[in-house]
N, C-alpha and C positions, 0 to 999 in steps of 0.2 A: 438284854439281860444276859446273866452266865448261869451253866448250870454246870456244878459241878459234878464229874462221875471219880470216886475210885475205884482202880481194881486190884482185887485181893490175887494171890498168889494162889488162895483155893480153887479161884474160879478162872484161874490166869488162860483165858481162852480167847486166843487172837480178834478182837474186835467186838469183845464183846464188856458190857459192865455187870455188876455187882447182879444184875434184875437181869441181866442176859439180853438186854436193849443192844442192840447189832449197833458197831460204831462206825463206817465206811470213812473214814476219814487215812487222808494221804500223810503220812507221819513227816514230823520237816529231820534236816540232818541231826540229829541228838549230840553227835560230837563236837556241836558246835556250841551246845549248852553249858553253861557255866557251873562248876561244881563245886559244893561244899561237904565238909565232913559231920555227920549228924551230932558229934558230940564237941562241935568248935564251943569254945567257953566265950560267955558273954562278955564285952567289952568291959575295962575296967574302968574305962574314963565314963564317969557318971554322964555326962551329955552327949556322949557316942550312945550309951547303954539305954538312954528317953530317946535318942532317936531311932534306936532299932525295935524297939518299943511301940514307939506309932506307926513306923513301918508294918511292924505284926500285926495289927489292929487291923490292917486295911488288907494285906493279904493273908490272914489267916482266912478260920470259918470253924465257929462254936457250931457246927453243926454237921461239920465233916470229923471223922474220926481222926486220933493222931498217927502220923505216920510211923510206921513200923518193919519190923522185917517180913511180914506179912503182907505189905502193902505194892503193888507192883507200877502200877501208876497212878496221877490224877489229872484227867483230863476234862481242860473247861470249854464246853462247847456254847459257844457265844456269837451273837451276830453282830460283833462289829464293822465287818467288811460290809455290811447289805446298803447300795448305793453308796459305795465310798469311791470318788473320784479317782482316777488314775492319777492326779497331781491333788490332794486333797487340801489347798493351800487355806483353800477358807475354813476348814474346818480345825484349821493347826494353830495352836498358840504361838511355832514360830517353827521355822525351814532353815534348816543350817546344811552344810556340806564338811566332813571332818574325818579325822581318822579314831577310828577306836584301839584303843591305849589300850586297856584293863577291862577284865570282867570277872564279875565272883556273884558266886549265887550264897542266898542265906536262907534260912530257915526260920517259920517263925516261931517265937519265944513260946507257943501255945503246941510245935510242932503237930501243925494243920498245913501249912502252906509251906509253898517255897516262890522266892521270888530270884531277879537278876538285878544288876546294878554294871553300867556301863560308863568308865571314862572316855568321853570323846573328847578330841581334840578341835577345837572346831578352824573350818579355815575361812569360810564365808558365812554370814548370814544372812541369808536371803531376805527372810521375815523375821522381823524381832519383835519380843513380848513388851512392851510398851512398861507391865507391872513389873517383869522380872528381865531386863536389859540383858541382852549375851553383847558380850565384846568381841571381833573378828579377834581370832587367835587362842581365846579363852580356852579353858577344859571345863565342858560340863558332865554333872551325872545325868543318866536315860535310866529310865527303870521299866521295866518288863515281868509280868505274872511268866512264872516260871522257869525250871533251871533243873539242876542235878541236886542227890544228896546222896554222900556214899553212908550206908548204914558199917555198924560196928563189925558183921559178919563179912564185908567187902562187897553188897549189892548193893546197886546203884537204884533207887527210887528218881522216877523222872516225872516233873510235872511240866503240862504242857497246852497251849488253846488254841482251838480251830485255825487253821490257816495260818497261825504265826510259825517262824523261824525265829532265830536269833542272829544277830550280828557275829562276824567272829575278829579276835582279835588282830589289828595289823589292817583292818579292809577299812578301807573309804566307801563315804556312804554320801548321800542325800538323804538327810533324816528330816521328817516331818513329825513335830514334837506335840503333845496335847498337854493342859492337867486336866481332865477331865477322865477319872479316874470311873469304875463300876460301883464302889459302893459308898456310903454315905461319910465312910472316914477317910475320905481325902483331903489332903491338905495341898492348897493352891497354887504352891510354888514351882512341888517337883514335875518333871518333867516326864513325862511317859510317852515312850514312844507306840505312836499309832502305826506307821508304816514308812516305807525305804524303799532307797534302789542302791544299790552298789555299782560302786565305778572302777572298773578294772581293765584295764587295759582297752582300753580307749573303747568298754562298751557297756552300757547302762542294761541291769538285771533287776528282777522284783527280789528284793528280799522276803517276803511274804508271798504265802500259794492265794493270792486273792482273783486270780482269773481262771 
């Protein structure tokens, strides 16, 4: 499951939430977070503007408050990692190795959430989705809970989940791909990334703090 905490700016006390629950948690590089502007205007092409639509559905949360200049972060503490494989092939819809083009973070339409959206460029696939075919050489999108949002007064709201990092752009990766999204408005095609390693200079790194 995920639980989400935000922290307010009143209670802005290094590690702790709203209830003062102590967070021990290792922060991943934030600079590496994809950022948006809280007042970016919705797309104007009607089928861009229903997809960022269902996007918000599945990362928002009618029950988290909107984000604000009040708002300092939202971190989701989740057990994704608990027995996750060092190479978690069986549990991936598919394993590509590729470089990352682009990333932009968005906010959702209910501004509750933020998420990330990654182009990769792929160069192998290792495992491919049988439902949803990657092509060696293709560019797909990875989508990722969490990213940046600059609010209108120039602070930066950061959302973020246990143990994840983010890709940064320009790095080669080993991405291991799921849809197997947290809540019930997933839609079965996109691609979310579960976990990585980065290849860089002839040595393989965990993208994710999962050990």
């Amino acid at each position: 499951g995920v639980l989400l905490l935000t922290t307010a700016l009143a209670t802005r006390q290094e590690g702790a939430n709203q209830q003062g629950v102590a967070i021990q948690e290792k922060k991943p590089d934030f600079s590496r977070f994809p950022i948006a502007d809280f007042h970016t205007p919705e797309p104007l092409d009607a089928d861009q503007r229903a997809a960022r639509e269902v996007k918000g559905r599945k990362y928002g949360d009618k029950h988290m408050p909107r984000i604000s200049d009040d708002t300092y972060q939202i971190f989701a503490s989740a057990d994704w990692d608990v027995r996750l494989p060092a190479l978690p092939v069986d549990r991936s819809a598919a394993v590509v190795t590729g470089t990352v083009r682009s990333a932009h973070a968005y906010l959702t339409p209910d501004k509750t959430g933020i998420y990330s959206e990654f182009k990769v460029a792929t160069e192998r696939v290792i495992k491919n989705d049988p439902n949803d075919v990657i092509k060696d050489g293709a560019t797909i999108t990875v989508e990722r809970r969490g990213g940046r949002v600059r609010m209108p007064s120039g602070r930066i709201v950061i959302s973020w989940v246990s143990h994840q990092n983010m890709p940064r752009v320009g790095g080669r990766y080993l991405l291991f791909l799921t849809h197997q999204f947290e809540t019930p408005n997933d839609t079965p095609k996109d691609f979310y990334l579960l976990t990585g390693y980065e290849l860089k200079n002839g040595q393989v790194r965990l993208l994710d703090d999962t050990l």
